[in-house]
Backbone as a chain_set.jsonl record, in Angstrom:
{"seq": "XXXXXXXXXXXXXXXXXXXXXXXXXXXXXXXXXXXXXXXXXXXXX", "coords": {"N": [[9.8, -0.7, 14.139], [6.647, -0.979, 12.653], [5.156, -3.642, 10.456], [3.036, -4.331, 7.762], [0.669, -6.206, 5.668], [-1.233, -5.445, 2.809], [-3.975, -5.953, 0.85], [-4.913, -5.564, -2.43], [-4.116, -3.346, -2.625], [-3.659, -1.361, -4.426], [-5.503, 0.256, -5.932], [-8.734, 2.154, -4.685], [-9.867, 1.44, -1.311], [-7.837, 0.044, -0.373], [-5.825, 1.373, -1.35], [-5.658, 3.698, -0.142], [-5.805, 3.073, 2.614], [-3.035, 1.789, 2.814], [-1.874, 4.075, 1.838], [-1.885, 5.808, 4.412], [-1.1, 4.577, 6.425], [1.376, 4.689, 5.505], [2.276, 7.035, 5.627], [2.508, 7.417, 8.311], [4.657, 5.75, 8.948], [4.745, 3.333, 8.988], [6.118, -0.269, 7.499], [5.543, -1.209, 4.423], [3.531, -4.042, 3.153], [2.534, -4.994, -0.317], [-0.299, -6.112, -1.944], [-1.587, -7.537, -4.824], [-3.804, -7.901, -7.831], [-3.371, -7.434, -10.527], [-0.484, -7.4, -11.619], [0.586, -5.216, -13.697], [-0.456, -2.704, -12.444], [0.4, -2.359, -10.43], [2.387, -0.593, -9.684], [1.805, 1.401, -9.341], [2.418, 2.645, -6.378], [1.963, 3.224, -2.919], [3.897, 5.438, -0.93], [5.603, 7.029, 1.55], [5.066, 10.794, 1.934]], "CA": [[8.936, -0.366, 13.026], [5.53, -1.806, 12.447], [5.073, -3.964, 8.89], [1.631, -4.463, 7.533], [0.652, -6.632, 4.552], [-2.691, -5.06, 2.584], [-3.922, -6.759, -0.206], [-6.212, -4.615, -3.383], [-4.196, -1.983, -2.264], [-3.368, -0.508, -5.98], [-6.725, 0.962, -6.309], [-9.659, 1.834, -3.695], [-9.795, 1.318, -0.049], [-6.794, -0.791, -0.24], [-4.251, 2.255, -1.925], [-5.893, 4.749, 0.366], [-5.361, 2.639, 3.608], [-1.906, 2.017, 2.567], [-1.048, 5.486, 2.417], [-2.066, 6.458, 5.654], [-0.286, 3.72, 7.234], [3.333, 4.877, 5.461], [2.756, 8.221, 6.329], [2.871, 7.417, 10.356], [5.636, 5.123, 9.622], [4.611, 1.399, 8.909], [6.743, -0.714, 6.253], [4.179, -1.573, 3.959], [4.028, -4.953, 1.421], [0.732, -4.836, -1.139], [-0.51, -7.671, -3.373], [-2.396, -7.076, -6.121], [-4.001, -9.088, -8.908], [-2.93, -7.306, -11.762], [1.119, -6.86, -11.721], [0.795, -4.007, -14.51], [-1.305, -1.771, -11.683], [1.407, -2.444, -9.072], [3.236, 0.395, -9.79], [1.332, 2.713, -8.424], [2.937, 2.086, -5.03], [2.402, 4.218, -1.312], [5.076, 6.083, -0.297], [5.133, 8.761, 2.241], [5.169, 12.512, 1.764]], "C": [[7.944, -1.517, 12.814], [5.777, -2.229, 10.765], [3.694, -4.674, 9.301], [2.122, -5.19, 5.953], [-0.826, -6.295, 4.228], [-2.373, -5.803, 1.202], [-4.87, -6.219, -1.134], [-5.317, -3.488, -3.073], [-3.286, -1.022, -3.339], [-4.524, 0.469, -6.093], [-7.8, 0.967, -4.656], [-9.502, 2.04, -2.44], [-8.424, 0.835, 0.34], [-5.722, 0.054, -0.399], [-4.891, 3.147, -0.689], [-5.043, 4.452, 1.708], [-3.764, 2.383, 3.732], [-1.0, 3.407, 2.687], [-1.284, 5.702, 3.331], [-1.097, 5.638, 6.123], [1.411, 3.994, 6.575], [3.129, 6.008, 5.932], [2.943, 8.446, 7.984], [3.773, 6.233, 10.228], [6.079, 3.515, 9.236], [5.288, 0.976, 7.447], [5.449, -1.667, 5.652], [4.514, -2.748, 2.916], [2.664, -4.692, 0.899], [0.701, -5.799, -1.902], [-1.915, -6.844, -4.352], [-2.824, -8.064, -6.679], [-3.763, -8.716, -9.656], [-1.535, -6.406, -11.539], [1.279, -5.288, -12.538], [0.858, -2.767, -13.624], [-0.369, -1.839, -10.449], [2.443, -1.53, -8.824], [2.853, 1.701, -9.477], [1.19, 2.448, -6.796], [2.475, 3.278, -3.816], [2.941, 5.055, -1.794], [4.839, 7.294, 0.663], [6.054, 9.641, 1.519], [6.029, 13.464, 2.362]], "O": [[8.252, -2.709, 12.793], [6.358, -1.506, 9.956], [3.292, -5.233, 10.321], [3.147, -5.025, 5.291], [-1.696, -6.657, 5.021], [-1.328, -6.126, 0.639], [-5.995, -6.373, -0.659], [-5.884, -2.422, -3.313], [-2.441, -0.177, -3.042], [-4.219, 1.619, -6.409], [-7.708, 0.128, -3.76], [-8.838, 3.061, -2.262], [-7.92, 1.255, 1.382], [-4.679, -0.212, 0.197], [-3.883, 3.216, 0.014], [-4.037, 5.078, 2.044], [-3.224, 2.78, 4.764], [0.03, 3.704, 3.292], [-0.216, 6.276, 3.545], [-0.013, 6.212, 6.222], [2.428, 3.555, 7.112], [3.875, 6.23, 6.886], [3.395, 9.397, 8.62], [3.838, 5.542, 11.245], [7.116, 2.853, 9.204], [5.108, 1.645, 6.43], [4.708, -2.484, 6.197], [5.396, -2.666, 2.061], [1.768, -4.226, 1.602], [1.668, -6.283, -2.491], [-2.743, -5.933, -4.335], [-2.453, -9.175, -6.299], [-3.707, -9.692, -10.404], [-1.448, -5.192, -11.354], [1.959, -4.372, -12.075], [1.74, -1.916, -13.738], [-0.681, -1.166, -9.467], [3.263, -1.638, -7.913], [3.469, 2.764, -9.392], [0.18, 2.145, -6.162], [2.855, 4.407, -4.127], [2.696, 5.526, -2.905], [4.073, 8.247, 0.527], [7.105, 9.518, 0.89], [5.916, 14.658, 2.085]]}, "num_chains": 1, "name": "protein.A"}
């Protein structure tokens, strides 16, 4: 299993790209700058 680290990826280009990449598979980490907004996580479908 592939792991990726994206970073913005709560909102934008950054959540979008994230999902694609769990749905074929990849263990995903994300950073953020605002902890609150971090909860809107990936996940595949």
């Amino acid at each position: 299993m592939k792991t990726v680290f994206i970073t913005g990826a709560n909102k934008g280009i950054g959540f979008e790209t994230a999902k694609q990449q769990a749905e074929v598979g990849y263990s995903i980490y994300i950073g953020s700058r605002d902890a609150q907004k971090e909860d809107r996580k990936p996940s595949r479908r």
